[in-house]
C-alpha positions as CSV (number, residue, x, y, z in Angstrom):
1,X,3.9,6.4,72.5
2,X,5.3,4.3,69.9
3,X,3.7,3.6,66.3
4,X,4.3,0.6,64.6
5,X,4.1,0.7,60.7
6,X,0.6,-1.3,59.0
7,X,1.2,-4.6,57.5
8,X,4.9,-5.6,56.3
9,X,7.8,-3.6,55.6
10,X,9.3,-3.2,52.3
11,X,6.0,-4.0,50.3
12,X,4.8,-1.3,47.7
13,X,1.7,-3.0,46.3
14,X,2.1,0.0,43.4
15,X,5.4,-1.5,42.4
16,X,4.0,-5.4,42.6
17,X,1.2,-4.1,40.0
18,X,3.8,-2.1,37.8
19,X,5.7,-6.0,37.5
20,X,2.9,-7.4,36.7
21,X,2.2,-5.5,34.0
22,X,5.4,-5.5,32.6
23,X,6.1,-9.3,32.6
24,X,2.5,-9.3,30.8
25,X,3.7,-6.9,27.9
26,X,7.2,-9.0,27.2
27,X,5.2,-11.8,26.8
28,X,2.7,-10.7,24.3
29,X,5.1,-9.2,22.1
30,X,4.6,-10.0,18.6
31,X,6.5,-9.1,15.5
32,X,5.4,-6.6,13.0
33,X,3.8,-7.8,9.7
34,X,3.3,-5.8,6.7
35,X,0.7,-8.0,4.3
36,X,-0.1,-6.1,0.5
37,X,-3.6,-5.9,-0.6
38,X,-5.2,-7.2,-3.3
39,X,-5.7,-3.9,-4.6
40,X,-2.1,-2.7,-3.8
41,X,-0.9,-5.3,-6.4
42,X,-3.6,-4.7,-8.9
43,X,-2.4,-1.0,-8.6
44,X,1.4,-2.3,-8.7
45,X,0.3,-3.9,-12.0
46,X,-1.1,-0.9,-13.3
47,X,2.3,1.0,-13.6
48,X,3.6,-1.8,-15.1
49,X,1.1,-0.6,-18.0
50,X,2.0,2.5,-17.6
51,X,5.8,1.7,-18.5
52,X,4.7,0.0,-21.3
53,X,2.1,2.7,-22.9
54,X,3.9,5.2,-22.6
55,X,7.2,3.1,-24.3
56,X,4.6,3.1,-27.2
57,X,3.9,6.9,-26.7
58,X,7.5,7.4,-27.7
59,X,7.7,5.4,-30.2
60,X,4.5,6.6,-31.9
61,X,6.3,10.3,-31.2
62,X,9.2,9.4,-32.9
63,X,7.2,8.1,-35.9
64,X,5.3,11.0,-36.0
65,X,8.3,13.4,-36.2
66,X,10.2,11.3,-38.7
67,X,7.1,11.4,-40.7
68,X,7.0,7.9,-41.2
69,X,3.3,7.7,-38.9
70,X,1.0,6.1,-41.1
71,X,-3.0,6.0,-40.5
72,X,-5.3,3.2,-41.6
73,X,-8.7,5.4,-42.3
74,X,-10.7,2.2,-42.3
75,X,-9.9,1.4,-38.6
76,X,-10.5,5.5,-38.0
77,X,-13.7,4.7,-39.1
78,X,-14.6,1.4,-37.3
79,X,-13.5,2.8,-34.2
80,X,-15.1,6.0,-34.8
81,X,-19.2,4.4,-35.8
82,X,-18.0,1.4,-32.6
83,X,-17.9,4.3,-30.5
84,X,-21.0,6.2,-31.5
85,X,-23.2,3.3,-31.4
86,X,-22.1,2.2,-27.9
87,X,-23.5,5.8,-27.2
């Protein structure tokens, strides 16, 4: 008794699937994108500041150490009774 092989020859409905697929990925391939916050540029901004304070800090540093750091005891003392009354 001979058997003939179900339906065509050559056909692997597997494989047909796995093209499919494949053909549906390349086409729906996108580029990446890389977008920055809002936040990431406000914090960006901040170290900006940072750069500049502490440019200040040294130069207030090298005041103090030359001696030549001078304080203005009225300001002291607005900033010291704006302070407590906020509190």
């Amino acid at each position: 008794m001979k058997i003939n092989p179900y339906g065509t020859q050559g056909v692997n409905p597997y494989k047909r699937q796995m093209n499919k697929f494949d053909q549906a990925t390349t086409v729906n391939k996108q580029k990446d994108q890389v977008e920055i916050s809002s936040t990431a540029k406000e914090m960006q901004q901040v170290s900006q500041l940072t750069d500049q304070r502490q440019a200040k800090i040294e130069e207030l540093k090298g005041q103090v150490e030359n001696g030549t750091y001078t304080i203005n005891p009225k300001e002291v003392a607005k900033s010291m009774v704006g302070f407590y009354s906020k509190n």
